[in-house]
N, C-alpha and C positions, 0 to 999 in steps of 0.2 A: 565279640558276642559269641558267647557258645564254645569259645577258646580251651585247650585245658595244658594244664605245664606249670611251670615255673617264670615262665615270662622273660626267660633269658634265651641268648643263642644260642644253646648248647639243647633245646628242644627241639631244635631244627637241623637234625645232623644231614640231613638230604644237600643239607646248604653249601656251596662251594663259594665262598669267602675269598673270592680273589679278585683282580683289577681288570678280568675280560669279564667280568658278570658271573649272572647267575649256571656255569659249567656245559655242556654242550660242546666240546672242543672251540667254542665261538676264541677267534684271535678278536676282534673288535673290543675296543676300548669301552666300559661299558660308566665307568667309571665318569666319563668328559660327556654324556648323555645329559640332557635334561629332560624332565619326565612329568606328571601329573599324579596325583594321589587323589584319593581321598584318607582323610588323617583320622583314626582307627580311638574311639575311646572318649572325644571329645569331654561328652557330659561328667566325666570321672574328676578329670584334673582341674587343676587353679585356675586355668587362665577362663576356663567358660564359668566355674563357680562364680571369680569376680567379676566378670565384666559382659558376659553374655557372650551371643557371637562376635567374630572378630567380621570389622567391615572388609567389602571388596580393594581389593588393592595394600591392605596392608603387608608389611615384610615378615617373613618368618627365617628362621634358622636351622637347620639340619643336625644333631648332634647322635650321641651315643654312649648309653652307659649301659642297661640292664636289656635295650630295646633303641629300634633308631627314634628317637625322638621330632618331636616337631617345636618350636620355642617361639616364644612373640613374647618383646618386652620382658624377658626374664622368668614368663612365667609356663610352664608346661599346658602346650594346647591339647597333645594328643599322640598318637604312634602312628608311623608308616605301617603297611600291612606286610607280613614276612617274606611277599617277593622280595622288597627293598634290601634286604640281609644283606646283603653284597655291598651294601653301601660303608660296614662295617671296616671291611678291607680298605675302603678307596677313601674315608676317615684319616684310617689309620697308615696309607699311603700321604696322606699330606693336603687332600682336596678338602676346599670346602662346599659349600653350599647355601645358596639363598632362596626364598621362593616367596608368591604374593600367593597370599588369599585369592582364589577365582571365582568361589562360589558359596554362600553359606546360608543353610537353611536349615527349619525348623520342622521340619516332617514329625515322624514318630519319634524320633531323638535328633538330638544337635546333628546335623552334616557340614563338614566341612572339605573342599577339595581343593587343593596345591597347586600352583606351575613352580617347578623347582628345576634351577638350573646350577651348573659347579662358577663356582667364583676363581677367578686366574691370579 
């Protein structure tokens, strides 16, 4: 909302794109973290067009093409917000990602919120 860019990581040059996180000298693994979102865009993409909100407890996917993505069923729910950036690296280090729906509601626009953990 209120975003401006191109919508790729390459708008986010602050961003340090590595496997300890988002930069700070931090050594910790930021990568093997599980985390919580809210999922960024909902009302835009297929998966709320077709099917409305997604129920509590469904599974979602972690991925990354233009933006980190969120996926249910094949179909695009929505984007992590650009903290997540980092997740780009640890992607394309070999991790994956799974997460459940925790929370979704219908306020002034679709809300949806994440528990996202790495899959071993």
């Amino acid at each position: 909302m209120g975003s401006t860019g191109s919508g790729n990581f390459s708008d986010y040059s602050g961003t340090n794109l590595n496997r300890n996180g988002s930069g700070g000298g931090n050594d910790e693994n930021e990568c093997g973290k599980a985390f919580s979102a809210e999922v960024e865009e909902v009302a835009n993409n297929d998966y709320y067009k077709n099917n409305g909100l997604p129920s509590i407890g469904v599974s979602c996917v972690i991925s990354a093409k233009k933006r980190i993505e969120v996926w249910i069923n094949e179909e695009l729910l929505g984007y992590l917000p650009t903290e997540f950036n980092y997740l780009l690296a640890c992607l394309n280090d070999g991790y994956s990602y799974l997460g459940f729906v925790e929370h979704a509601s219908e306020d002034k626009y679709p809300r949806v919120n994440i528990d996202v953990s790495p899959v071993e």
